[in-house]
C-alpha distance (Angstrom), angle and dihedral (degrees) to the residues before:
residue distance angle dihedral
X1 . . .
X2 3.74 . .
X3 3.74 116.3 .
X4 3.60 128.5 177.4
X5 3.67 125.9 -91.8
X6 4.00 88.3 -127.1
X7 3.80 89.8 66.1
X8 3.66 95.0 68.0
X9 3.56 129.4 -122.7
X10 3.69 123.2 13.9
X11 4.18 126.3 -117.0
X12 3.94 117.6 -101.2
X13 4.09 102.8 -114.0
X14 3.50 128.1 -151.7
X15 3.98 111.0 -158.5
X16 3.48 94.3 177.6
X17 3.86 136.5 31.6
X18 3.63 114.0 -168.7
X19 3.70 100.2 -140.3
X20 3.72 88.4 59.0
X21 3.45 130.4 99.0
X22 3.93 114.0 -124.5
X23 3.90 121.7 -164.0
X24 3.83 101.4 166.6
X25 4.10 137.3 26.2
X26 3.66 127.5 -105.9
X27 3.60 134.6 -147.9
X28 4.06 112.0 -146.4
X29 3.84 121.9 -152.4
X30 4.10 103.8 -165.1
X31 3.61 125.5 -164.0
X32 3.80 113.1 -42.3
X33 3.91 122.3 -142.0
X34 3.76 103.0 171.7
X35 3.50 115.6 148.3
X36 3.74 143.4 130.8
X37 3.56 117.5 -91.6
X38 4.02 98.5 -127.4
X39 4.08 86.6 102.4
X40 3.72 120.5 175.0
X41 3.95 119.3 -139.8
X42 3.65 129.9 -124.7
X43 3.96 116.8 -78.9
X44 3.38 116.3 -119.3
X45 4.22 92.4 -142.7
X46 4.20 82.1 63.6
X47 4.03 85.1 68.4
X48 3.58 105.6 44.4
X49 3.87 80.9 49.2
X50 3.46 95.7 59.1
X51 4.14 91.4 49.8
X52 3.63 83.1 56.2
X53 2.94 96.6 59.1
X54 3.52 98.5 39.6
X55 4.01 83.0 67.6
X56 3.46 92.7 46.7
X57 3.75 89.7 65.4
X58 3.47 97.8 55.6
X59 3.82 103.0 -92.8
X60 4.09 126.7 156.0
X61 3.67 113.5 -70.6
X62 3.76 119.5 -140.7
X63 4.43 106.1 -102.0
X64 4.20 100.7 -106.3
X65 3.77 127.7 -122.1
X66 3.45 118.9 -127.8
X67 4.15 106.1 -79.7
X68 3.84 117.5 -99.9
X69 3.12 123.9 -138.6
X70 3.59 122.6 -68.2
X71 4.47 106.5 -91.5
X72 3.63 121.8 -167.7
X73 3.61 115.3 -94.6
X74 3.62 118.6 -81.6
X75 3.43 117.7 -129.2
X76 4.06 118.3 -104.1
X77 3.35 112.4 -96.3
X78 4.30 118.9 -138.3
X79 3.35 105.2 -100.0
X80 3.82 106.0 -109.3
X81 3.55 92.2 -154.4
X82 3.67 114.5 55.7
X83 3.64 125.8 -170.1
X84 4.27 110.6 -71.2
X85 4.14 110.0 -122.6
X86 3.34 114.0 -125.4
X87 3.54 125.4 -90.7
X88 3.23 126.9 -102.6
X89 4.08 114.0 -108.7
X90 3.56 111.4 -119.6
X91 3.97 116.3 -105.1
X92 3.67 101.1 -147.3
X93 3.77 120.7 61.1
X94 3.95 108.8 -147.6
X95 3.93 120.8 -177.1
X96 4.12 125.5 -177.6
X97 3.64 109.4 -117.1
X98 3.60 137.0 -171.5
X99 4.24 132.0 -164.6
X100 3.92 82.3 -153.1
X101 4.07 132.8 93.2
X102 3.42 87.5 -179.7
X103 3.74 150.5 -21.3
X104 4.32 138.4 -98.9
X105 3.13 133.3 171.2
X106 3.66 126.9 -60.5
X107 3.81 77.1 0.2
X108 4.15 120.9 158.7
X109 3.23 128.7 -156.2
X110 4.25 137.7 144.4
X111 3.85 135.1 -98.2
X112 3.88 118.2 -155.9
X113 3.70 140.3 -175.2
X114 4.03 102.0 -145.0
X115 3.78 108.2 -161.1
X116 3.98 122.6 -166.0
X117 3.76 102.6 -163.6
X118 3.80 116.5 -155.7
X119 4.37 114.3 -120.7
X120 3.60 111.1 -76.4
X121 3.38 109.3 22.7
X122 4.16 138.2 85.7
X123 3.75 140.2 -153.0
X124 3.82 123.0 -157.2
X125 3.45 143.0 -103.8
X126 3.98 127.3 -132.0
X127 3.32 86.4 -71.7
X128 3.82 118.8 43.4
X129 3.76 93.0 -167.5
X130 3.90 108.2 -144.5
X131 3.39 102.9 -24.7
X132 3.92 135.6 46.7
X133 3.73 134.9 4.3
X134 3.94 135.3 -49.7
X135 3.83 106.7 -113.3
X136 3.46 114.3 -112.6
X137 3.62 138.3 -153.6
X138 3.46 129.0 168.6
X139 4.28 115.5 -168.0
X140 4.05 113.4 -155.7
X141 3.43 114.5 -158.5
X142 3.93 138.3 167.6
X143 3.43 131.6 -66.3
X144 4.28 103.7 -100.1
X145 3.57 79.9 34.7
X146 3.86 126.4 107.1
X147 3.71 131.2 -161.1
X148 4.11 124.3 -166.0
X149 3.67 127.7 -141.0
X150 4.02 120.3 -67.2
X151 3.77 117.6 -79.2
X152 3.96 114.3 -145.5
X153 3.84 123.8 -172.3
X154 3.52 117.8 -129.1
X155 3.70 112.7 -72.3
X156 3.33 132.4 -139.7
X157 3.91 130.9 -113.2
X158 3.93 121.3 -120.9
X159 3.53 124.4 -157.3
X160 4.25 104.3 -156.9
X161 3.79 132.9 170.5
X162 3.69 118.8 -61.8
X163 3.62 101.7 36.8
X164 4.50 85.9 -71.8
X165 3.94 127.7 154.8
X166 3.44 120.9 -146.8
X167 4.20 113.0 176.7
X168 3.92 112.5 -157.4
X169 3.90 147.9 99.8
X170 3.79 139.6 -83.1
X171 4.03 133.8 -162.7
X172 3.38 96.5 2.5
X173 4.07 148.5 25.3
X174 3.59 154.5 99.6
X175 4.16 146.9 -141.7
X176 3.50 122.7 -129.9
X177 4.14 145.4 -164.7
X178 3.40 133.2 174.4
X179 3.95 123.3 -118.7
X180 3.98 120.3 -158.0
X181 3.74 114.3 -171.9
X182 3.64 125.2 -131.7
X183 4.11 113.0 -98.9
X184 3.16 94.1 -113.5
X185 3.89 121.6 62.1
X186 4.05 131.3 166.8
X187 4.04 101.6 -121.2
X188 3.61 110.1 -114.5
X189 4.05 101.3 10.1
X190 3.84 125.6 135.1
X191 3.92 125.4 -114.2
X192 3.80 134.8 -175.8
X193 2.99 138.3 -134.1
X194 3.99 131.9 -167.0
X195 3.69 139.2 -179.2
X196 3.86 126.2 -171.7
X197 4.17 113.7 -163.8
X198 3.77 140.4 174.7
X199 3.41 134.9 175.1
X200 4.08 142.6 155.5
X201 3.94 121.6 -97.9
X202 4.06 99.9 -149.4
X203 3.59 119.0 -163.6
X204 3.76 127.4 133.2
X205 4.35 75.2 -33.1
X206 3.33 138.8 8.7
X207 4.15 144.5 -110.8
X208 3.29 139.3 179.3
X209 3.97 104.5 -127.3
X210 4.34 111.1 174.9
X211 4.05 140.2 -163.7
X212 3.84 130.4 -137.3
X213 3.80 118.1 177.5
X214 4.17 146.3 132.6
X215 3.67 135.5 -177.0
X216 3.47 128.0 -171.8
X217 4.59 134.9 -118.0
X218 3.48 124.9 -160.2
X219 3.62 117.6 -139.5
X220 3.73 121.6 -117.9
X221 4.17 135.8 -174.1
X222 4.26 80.2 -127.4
X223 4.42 124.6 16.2
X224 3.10 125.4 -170.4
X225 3.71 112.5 -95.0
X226 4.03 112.9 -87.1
X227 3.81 114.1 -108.2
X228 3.83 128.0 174.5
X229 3.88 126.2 -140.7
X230 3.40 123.4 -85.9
X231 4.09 86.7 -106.5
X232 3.80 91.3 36.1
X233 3.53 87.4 55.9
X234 3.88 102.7 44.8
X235 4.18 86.7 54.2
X236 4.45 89.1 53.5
X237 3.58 89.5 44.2
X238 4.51 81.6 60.8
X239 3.79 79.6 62.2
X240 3.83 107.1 126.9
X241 3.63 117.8 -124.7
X242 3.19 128.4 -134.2
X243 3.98 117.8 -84.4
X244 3.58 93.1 -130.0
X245 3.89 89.5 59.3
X246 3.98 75.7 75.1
X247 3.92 108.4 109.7
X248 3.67 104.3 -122.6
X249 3.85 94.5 7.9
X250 3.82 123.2 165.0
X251 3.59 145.1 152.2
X252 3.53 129.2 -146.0
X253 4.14 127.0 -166.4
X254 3.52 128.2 -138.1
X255 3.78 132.1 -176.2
X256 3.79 109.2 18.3
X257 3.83 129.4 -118.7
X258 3.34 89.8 -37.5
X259 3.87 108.8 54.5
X260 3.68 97.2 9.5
X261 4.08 107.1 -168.1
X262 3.51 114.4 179.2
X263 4.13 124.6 -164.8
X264 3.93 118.4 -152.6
X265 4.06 106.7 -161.6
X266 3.96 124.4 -179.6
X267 3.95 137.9 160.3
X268 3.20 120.5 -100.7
X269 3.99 107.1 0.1
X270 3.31 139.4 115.3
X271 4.34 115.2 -134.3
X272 3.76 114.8 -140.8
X273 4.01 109.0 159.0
X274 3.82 148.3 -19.1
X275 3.58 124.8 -129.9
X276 4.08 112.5 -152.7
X277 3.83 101.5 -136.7
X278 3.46 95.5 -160.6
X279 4.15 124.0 50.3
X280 4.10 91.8 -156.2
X281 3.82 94.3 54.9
X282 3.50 119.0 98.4
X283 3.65 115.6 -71.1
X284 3.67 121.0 -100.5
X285 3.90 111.0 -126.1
X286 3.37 110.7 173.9
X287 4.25 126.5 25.3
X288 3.65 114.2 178.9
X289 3.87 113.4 176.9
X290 4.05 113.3 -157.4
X291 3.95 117.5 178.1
X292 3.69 102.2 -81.0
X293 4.03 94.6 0.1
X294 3.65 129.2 81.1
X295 3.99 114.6 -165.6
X296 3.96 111.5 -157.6
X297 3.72 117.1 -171.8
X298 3.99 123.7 -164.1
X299 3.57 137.2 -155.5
X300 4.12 81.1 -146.6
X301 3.46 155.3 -31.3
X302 3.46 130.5 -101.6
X303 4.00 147.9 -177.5
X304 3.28 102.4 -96.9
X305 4.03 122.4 69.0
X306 3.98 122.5 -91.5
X307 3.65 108.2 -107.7
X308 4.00 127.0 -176.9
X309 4.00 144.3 105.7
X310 3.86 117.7 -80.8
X311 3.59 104.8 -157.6
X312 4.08 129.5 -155.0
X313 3.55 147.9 140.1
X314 3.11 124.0 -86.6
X315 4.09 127.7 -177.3
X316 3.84 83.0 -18.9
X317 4.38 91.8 -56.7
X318 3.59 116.0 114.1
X319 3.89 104.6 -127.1
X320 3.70 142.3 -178.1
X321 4.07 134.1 -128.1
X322 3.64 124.9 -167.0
X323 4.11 117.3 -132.8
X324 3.46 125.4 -153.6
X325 3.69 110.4 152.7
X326 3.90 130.3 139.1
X327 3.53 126.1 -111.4
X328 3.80 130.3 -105.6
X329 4.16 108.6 -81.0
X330 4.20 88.1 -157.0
Protein backbone atom coordinates (compact mmCIF):
# COMPACT_ATOMS: atom_id res chain seq x y z
CA UNK A 1 0.00 0.00 0.00
CA UNK A 2 2.85 2.38 0.48
CA UNK A 3 4.37 3.79 -2.64
CA UNK A 4 7.02 6.21 -2.94
CA UNK A 5 6.59 9.85 -3.18
CA UNK A 6 8.85 9.77 -6.48
CA UNK A 7 6.15 7.79 -8.27
CA UNK A 8 3.73 10.53 -8.33
CA UNK A 9 0.42 10.66 -7.03
CA UNK A 10 -0.92 8.16 -4.68
CA UNK A 11 -4.12 5.57 -5.37
CA UNK A 12 -7.60 6.51 -3.81
CA UNK A 13 -8.21 3.53 -1.08
CA UNK A 14 -11.26 2.24 0.07
CA UNK A 15 -10.81 0.44 3.58
CA UNK A 16 -14.19 -0.32 3.92
CA UNK A 17 -17.12 -1.14 1.56
CA UNK A 18 -20.37 -1.11 3.17
CA UNK A 19 -21.95 -4.03 1.53
CA UNK A 20 -19.19 -6.13 2.85
CA UNK A 21 -19.07 -8.19 5.61
CA UNK A 22 -16.16 -7.36 8.11
CA UNK A 23 -15.03 -9.89 10.86
CA UNK A 24 -11.71 -8.36 11.98
CA UNK A 25 -9.98 -4.64 12.06
CA UNK A 26 -7.33 -3.36 9.89
CA UNK A 27 -4.62 -1.03 10.31
CA UNK A 28 -3.86 1.04 6.91
CA UNK A 29 -0.37 2.43 6.12
CA UNK A 30 -1.04 5.11 3.10
CA UNK A 31 1.48 6.49 0.92
CA UNK A 32 4.66 7.47 2.75
CA UNK A 33 6.70 10.67 1.82
CA UNK A 34 9.25 10.88 4.57
CA UNK A 35 12.34 12.26 3.68
CA UNK A 36 14.90 14.79 4.68
CA UNK A 37 14.59 18.07 3.31
CA UNK A 38 18.33 18.45 1.85
CA UNK A 39 16.71 17.66 -1.81
CA UNK A 40 18.80 17.83 -4.88
CA UNK A 41 17.29 19.42 -8.17
CA UNK A 42 17.00 18.01 -11.53
CA UNK A 43 20.27 18.04 -13.76
CA UNK A 44 20.09 19.79 -16.66
CA UNK A 45 22.44 16.96 -18.72
CA UNK A 46 19.18 14.46 -17.83
CA UNK A 47 17.15 16.78 -20.43
CA UNK A 48 19.33 17.21 -23.24
CA UNK A 49 19.56 13.37 -22.87
CA UNK A 50 16.18 12.77 -23.29
CA UNK A 51 16.09 15.10 -26.71
CA UNK A 52 18.69 12.82 -27.80
CA UNK A 53 17.09 10.36 -27.59
CA UNK A 54 14.04 11.62 -28.81
CA UNK A 55 16.09 11.86 -32.25
CA UNK A 56 17.38 8.67 -31.90
CA UNK A 57 13.91 7.26 -32.25
CA UNK A 58 13.12 8.72 -35.30
CA UNK A 59 11.38 11.96 -34.27
CA UNK A 60 11.04 15.37 -36.51
CA UNK A 61 14.21 17.17 -36.90
CA UNK A 62 14.24 20.93 -36.77
CA UNK A 63 14.53 22.30 -40.98
CA UNK A 64 18.52 23.61 -41.10
CA UNK A 65 19.79 27.04 -41.98
CA UNK A 66 22.24 27.34 -44.41
CA UNK A 67 25.83 26.41 -42.54
CA UNK A 68 28.06 29.33 -41.43
CA UNK A 69 31.17 29.37 -41.76
CA UNK A 70 33.34 27.20 -39.90
CA UNK A 71 34.49 29.42 -36.18
CA UNK A 72 37.17 28.28 -34.02
CA UNK A 73 36.14 26.23 -31.24
CA UNK A 74 34.88 27.86 -28.26
CA UNK A 75 36.25 26.96 -25.24
CA UNK A 76 34.10 24.53 -22.80
CA UNK A 77 32.39 26.24 -20.48
CA UNK A 78 32.27 24.73 -16.46
CA UNK A 79 29.30 23.20 -16.18
CA UNK A 80 27.19 25.39 -13.88
CA UNK A 81 25.19 22.64 -12.87
CA UNK A 82 27.08 19.82 -11.48
CA UNK A 83 25.73 16.52 -10.73
CA UNK A 84 23.15 16.68 -7.33
CA UNK A 85 24.49 14.08 -4.40
CA UNK A 86 22.19 11.89 -3.36
CA UNK A 87 19.96 12.38 -0.67
CA UNK A 88 20.19 11.13 2.30
CA UNK A 89 17.42 8.23 3.10
CA UNK A 90 15.34 9.14 5.84
CA UNK A 91 16.06 7.28 9.28
CA UNK A 92 12.68 7.11 10.71
CA UNK A 93 9.93 5.25 8.93
CA UNK A 94 6.49 7.06 9.66
CA UNK A 95 3.12 5.60 8.28
CA UNK A 96 -0.59 7.31 8.74
CA UNK A 97 -2.71 5.07 10.67
CA UNK A 98 -6.19 4.89 11.60
CA UNK A 99 -8.22 2.62 14.55
CA UNK A 100 -11.21 3.05 12.06
CA UNK A 101 -12.62 0.75 9.01
CA UNK A 102 -15.02 3.14 8.52
CA UNK A 103 -17.05 6.01 9.78
CA UNK A 104 -21.00 6.71 11.37
CA UNK A 105 -22.37 9.20 12.69
CA UNK A 106 -21.33 10.92 15.75
CA UNK A 107 -18.73 8.15 15.41
CA UNK A 108 -15.04 8.44 17.30
CA UNK A 109 -12.26 6.99 16.53
CA UNK A 110 -8.11 7.92 16.60
CA UNK A 111 -5.55 9.15 14.00
CA UNK A 112 -1.80 8.37 14.62
CA UNK A 113 1.53 9.08 13.17
CA UNK A 114 3.51 5.64 13.87
CA UNK A 115 7.21 6.33 13.61
CA UNK A 116 9.92 3.43 13.35
CA UNK A 117 13.13 5.21 14.20
CA UNK A 118 16.33 3.67 12.86
CA UNK A 119 19.22 2.55 15.95
CA UNK A 120 20.93 5.45 17.23
CA UNK A 121 19.04 8.20 16.67
CA UNK A 122 15.93 10.25 18.51
CA UNK A 123 13.05 12.50 17.65
CA UNK A 124 11.45 14.89 20.16
CA UNK A 125 8.69 15.32 22.17
CA UNK A 126 6.42 18.58 22.49
CA UNK A 127 8.99 19.96 24.09
CA UNK A 128 12.51 19.44 22.70
CA UNK A 129 14.15 20.76 25.83
CA UNK A 130 17.36 22.70 24.79
CA UNK A 131 18.17 21.31 21.81
CA UNK A 132 16.22 20.37 18.54
CA UNK A 133 12.71 20.83 17.34
CA UNK A 134 9.13 20.14 18.83
CA UNK A 135 7.57 17.37 16.70
CA UNK A 136 4.86 18.38 14.80
CA UNK A 137 1.89 16.91 13.35
CA UNK A 138 -0.85 18.49 11.94
CA UNK A 139 -4.24 15.99 11.20
CA UNK A 140 -6.66 17.39 8.27
CA UNK A 141 -9.87 16.19 8.38
CA UNK A 142 -13.36 16.97 6.74
CA UNK A 143 -15.45 19.67 7.01
CA UNK A 144 -18.42 18.37 9.81
CA UNK A 145 -15.55 16.70 11.13
CA UNK A 146 -13.64 17.63 14.35
CA UNK A 147 -10.22 16.77 15.51
CA UNK A 148 -8.88 17.28 19.35
CA UNK A 149 -5.56 18.42 20.44
CA UNK A 150 -2.32 16.12 19.80
CA UNK A 151 -1.73 13.24 22.16
CA UNK A 152 2.09 12.49 22.89
CA UNK A 153 3.33 9.43 24.86
CA UNK A 154 5.57 9.99 27.52
CA UNK A 155 8.95 10.93 26.36
CA UNK A 156 12.00 10.09 27.41
CA UNK A 157 14.81 12.22 29.09
CA UNK A 158 18.36 12.59 27.44
CA UNK A 159 21.30 13.43 29.20
CA UNK A 160 23.88 15.05 26.23
CA UNK A 161 27.20 16.86 26.42
CA UNK A 162 27.37 20.09 28.20
CA UNK A 163 25.09 19.53 30.96
CA UNK A 164 21.82 19.76 27.87
CA UNK A 165 18.23 18.15 28.04
CA UNK A 166 16.66 17.03 25.19
CA UNK A 167 12.96 15.20 25.96
CA UNK A 168 11.87 12.76 23.10
CA UNK A 169 11.61 9.08 21.82
CA UNK A 170 13.75 6.47 20.10
CA UNK A 171 12.93 3.05 18.13
CA UNK A 172 9.57 3.28 18.35
CA UNK A 173 6.27 5.63 18.75
CA UNK A 174 3.40 7.43 17.55
CA UNK A 175 1.04 10.84 17.86
CA UNK A 176 -2.44 10.70 18.16
CA UNK A 177 -5.97 12.85 17.91
CA UNK A 178 -9.25 11.98 18.13
CA UNK A 179 -11.83 12.49 15.18
CA UNK A 180 -15.74 12.68 15.93
CA UNK A 181 -17.90 12.69 12.88
CA UNK A 182 -20.63 15.01 12.26
CA UNK A 183 -24.31 13.43 13.14
CA UNK A 184 -25.28 13.43 10.13
CA UNK A 185 -23.47 11.33 7.40
CA UNK A 186 -24.56 10.33 3.63
CA UNK A 187 -24.52 6.29 3.82
CA UNK A 188 -21.93 4.99 1.67
CA UNK A 189 -19.93 8.37 0.68
CA UNK A 190 -16.11 8.77 0.65
CA UNK A 191 -14.05 11.11 3.03
CA UNK A 192 -10.39 12.06 3.34
CA UNK A 193 -8.33 12.34 5.49
CA UNK A 194 -4.71 14.02 5.50
CA UNK A 195 -1.89 14.56 7.82
CA UNK A 196 1.22 16.73 7.15
CA UNK A 197 4.38 15.99 9.77
CA UNK A 198 7.97 16.97 10.35
CA UNK A 199 10.29 16.32 12.76
CA UNK A 200 14.31 16.14 13.43
CA UNK A 201 16.26 12.72 13.35
CA UNK A 202 19.19 13.52 16.03
CA UNK A 203 22.10 11.41 16.12
CA UNK A 204 25.70 12.49 16.23
CA UNK A 205 23.70 15.56 13.88
CA UNK A 206 20.60 16.45 13.05
CA UNK A 207 17.88 16.68 9.92
CA UNK A 208 14.77 17.61 9.38
CA UNK A 209 13.09 14.49 7.59
CA UNK A 210 8.84 15.13 7.00
CA UNK A 211 5.46 13.05 6.15
CA UNK A 212 2.56 13.88 3.78
CA UNK A 213 -0.23 11.33 3.41
CA UNK A 214 -4.35 10.68 3.34
CA UNK A 215 -6.53 7.75 3.03
CA UNK A 216 -9.98 7.68 2.63
CA UNK A 217 -13.50 6.05 5.09
CA UNK A 218 -16.67 5.38 3.83
CA UNK A 219 -19.52 6.28 5.88
CA UNK A 220 -21.90 3.71 7.13
CA UNK A 221 -25.52 3.74 9.21
CA UNK A 222 -23.30 1.05 11.65
CA UNK A 223 -18.90 0.60 11.54
CA UNK A 224 -17.28 -1.62 12.98
CA UNK A 225 -16.01 -0.53 16.29
CA UNK A 226 -12.44 1.33 16.07
CA UNK A 227 -9.53 -0.72 17.43
CA UNK A 228 -5.80 0.13 17.35
CA UNK A 229 -2.89 -2.36 16.69
CA UNK A 230 -1.44 -4.23 19.13
CA UNK A 231 1.76 -1.71 18.83
CA UNK A 232 -0.52 1.26 18.19
CA UNK A 233 -2.14 0.46 21.23
CA UNK A 234 0.83 -0.21 23.63
CA UNK A 235 2.25 3.56 22.55
CA UNK A 236 -1.70 5.29 23.65
CA UNK A 237 -1.69 3.30 26.63
CA UNK A 238 2.03 5.71 27.44
CA UNK A 239 -0.56 8.47 27.33
CA UNK A 240 -0.19 10.48 30.57
CA UNK A 241 -3.13 10.89 32.67
CA UNK A 242 -4.22 13.54 34.06
CA UNK A 243 -2.67 14.57 37.58
CA UNK A 244 -5.88 15.00 39.09
CA UNK A 245 -6.72 11.29 38.29
CA UNK A 246 -4.21 11.08 41.37
CA UNK A 247 -6.21 9.91 44.52
CA UNK A 248 -5.68 12.58 46.98
CA UNK A 249 -3.92 14.94 44.50
CA UNK A 250 -3.36 18.65 45.18
CA UNK A 251 -1.27 21.49 44.50
CA UNK A 252 -0.41 24.19 46.61
CA UNK A 253 1.35 27.76 45.50
CA UNK A 254 3.92 29.54 47.14
CA UNK A 255 5.55 32.87 46.44
CA UNK A 256 3.32 34.89 44.14
CA UNK A 257 4.03 36.22 40.62
CA UNK A 258 7.19 36.87 41.51
CA UNK A 259 8.77 33.64 42.93
CA UNK A 260 6.06 31.34 41.97
CA UNK A 261 6.75 27.80 43.90
CA UNK A 262 4.35 25.32 43.29
CA UNK A 263 3.90 21.88 45.54
CA UNK A 264 2.39 18.70 43.80
CA UNK A 265 1.12 16.24 46.77
CA UNK A 266 -0.56 12.70 46.18
CA UNK A 267 -1.22 9.39 48.23
CA UNK A 268 0.66 6.83 47.83
CA UNK A 269 3.41 7.81 45.11
CA UNK A 270 6.68 8.22 44.88
CA UNK A 271 7.95 11.80 42.77
CA UNK A 272 10.96 11.34 40.56
CA UNK A 273 11.02 14.26 37.82
CA UNK A 274 9.12 16.98 35.92
CA UNK A 275 9.14 17.39 32.36
CA UNK A 276 8.47 21.26 31.23
CA UNK A 277 6.02 20.79 28.32
CA UNK A 278 6.57 23.91 26.92
CA UNK A 279 10.33 25.44 26.08
CA UNK A 280 8.94 29.30 26.25
CA UNK A 281 7.47 28.92 29.75
CA UNK A 282 9.31 30.08 32.50
CA UNK A 283 12.27 28.13 33.34
CA UNK A 284 12.21 25.71 36.10
CA UNK A 285 15.10 26.40 38.63
CA UNK A 286 14.84 24.39 41.32
CA UNK A 287 12.94 20.59 41.47
CA UNK A 288 13.11 18.95 44.73
CA UNK A 289 11.21 15.59 44.86
CA UNK A 290 10.13 14.50 48.60
CA UNK A 291 8.07 11.15 49.01
CA UNK A 292 4.64 12.24 48.20
CA UNK A 293 5.68 16.08 47.51
CA UNK A 294 7.14 17.57 44.51
CA UNK A 295 8.65 21.23 45.03
CA UNK A 296 8.86 23.23 41.62
CA UNK A 297 10.66 26.48 41.67
CA UNK A 298 10.35 29.23 38.78
CA UNK A 299 12.32 31.92 37.50
CA UNK A 300 8.58 33.51 36.86
CA UNK A 301 5.19 33.40 36.17
CA UNK A 302 3.47 34.04 33.23
CA UNK A 303 -0.05 34.32 31.36
CA UNK A 304 -0.33 31.38 29.94
CA UNK A 305 -0.92 28.01 32.07
CA UNK A 306 2.09 25.74 33.35
CA UNK A 307 2.14 22.69 31.36
CA UNK A 308 4.60 19.56 31.81
CA UNK A 309 4.85 15.78 33.11
CA UNK A 310 5.27 15.21 36.91
CA UNK A 311 6.72 11.94 37.18
CA UNK A 312 6.58 9.29 40.28
CA UNK A 313 6.26 5.92 41.34
CA UNK A 314 3.54 4.49 41.82
CA UNK A 315 2.91 0.68 43.18
CA UNK A 316 6.55 0.19 42.08
CA UNK A 317 5.63 1.47 37.99
CA UNK A 318 7.16 4.53 36.91
CA UNK A 319 4.20 6.70 35.61
CA UNK A 320 3.43 9.97 34.05
CA UNK A 321 0.84 12.99 34.94
CA UNK A 322 -0.01 15.73 32.71
CA UNK A 323 0.07 19.53 34.27
CA UNK A 324 -1.79 22.21 33.12
CA UNK A 325 -2.42 24.62 35.84
CA UNK A 326 -2.35 28.52 35.83
CA UNK A 327 0.02 30.57 37.46
CA UNK A 328 -0.31 32.66 40.61
CA UNK A 329 -2.16 36.26 39.64
CA UNK A 330 -0.40 37.93 43.06
Amino acid sequence: MLRPASLGEPRMTTLYDPNETISTSTTVSPVRRAHRRRVAGVSVALLVGLSALAAACGGPSPARAPEAPAAAPAEPEKSAWPEPAAAPESVVHAEFQTSAQAVEPRGKFLLAVHFAIEPGYRISWQNPGDVGQSTRVTFEVPEGFSVGPLQFPAPERFQLPGKLVNYGYENDTAIFAEVTAPERLPEGRTYRFDVKADWLACKDDCATEELSAWFELVSARRAPAPELSEELAAHYAAIPQAFDALPKSDLDWKGGATHPALTLKAAKVKWLDFFPGDREQPKLIKMKPAGEDLRLEFAAASDKPLRGLAVAEVEGKRSFFDLNVPWPSE
